[in-house]
C-alpha positions as CSV (number, residue, x, y, z in Angstrom):
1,X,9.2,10.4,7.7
2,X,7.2,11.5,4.8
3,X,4.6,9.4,3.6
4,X,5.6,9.8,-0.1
5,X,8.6,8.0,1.2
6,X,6.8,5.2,2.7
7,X,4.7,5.2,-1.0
8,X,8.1,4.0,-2.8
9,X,9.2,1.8,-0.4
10,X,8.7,-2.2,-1.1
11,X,7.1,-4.2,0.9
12,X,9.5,-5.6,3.0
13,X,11.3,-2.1,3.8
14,X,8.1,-1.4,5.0
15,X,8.1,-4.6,7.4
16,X,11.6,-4.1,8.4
17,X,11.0,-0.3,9.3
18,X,7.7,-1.4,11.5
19,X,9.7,-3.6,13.3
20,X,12.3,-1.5,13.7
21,X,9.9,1.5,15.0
22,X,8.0,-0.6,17.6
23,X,11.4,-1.6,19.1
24,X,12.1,1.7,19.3
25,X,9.0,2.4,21.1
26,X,9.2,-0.1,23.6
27,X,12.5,1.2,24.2
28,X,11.1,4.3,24.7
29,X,8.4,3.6,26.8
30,X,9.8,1.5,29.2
31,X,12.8,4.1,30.0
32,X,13.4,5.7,33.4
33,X,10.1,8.3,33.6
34,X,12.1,11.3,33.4
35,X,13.8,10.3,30.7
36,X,11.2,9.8,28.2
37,X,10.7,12.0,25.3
38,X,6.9,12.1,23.7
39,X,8.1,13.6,21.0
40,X,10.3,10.3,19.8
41,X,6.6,8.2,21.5
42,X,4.1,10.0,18.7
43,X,6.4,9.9,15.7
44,X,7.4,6.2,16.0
45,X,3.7,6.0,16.5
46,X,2.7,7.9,13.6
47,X,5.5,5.9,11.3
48,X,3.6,2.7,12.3
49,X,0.0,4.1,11.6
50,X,1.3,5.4,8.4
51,X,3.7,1.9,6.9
52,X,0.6,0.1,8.2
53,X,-2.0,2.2,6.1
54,X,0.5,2.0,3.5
55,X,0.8,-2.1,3.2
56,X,-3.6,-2.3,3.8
57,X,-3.7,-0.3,0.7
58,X,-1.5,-2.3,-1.0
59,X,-3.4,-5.5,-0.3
60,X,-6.5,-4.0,-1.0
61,X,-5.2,-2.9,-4.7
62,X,-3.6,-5.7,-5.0
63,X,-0.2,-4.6,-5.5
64,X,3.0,-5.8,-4.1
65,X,5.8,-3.5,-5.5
């Protein structure tokens, strides 16, 4: 996911898709070890890192979209 996506989503998509990610990490990271993929590990990890950054900044500013 692009972060210009996560830029006009609202708050609560961004909520929902956080949630949604870190189940799908723990998914993913309690599989059998062979089956794991790090690929699918970083992104979801990056998605997170990136929704979160998106809803600090929009606290900060003050701005709720």
């Amino acid at each position: 996911m692009n972060y210009k996506d996560l830029e006009k989503k609202s708050v609560a998509e961004l909520g929902d898709l956080i949630t949604a990610t870190r189940n799908e990490l723990q998914a993913e990271r309690f599989k059998d070890r062979f089956a794991k993929k790090a690929s699918i590990i970083r992104n979801a990890k990056l998605v997170i890192a990136q929704a979160l950054t998106e809803m600090n900044a929009r606290a900060r500013r003050g701005d709720t979209k």
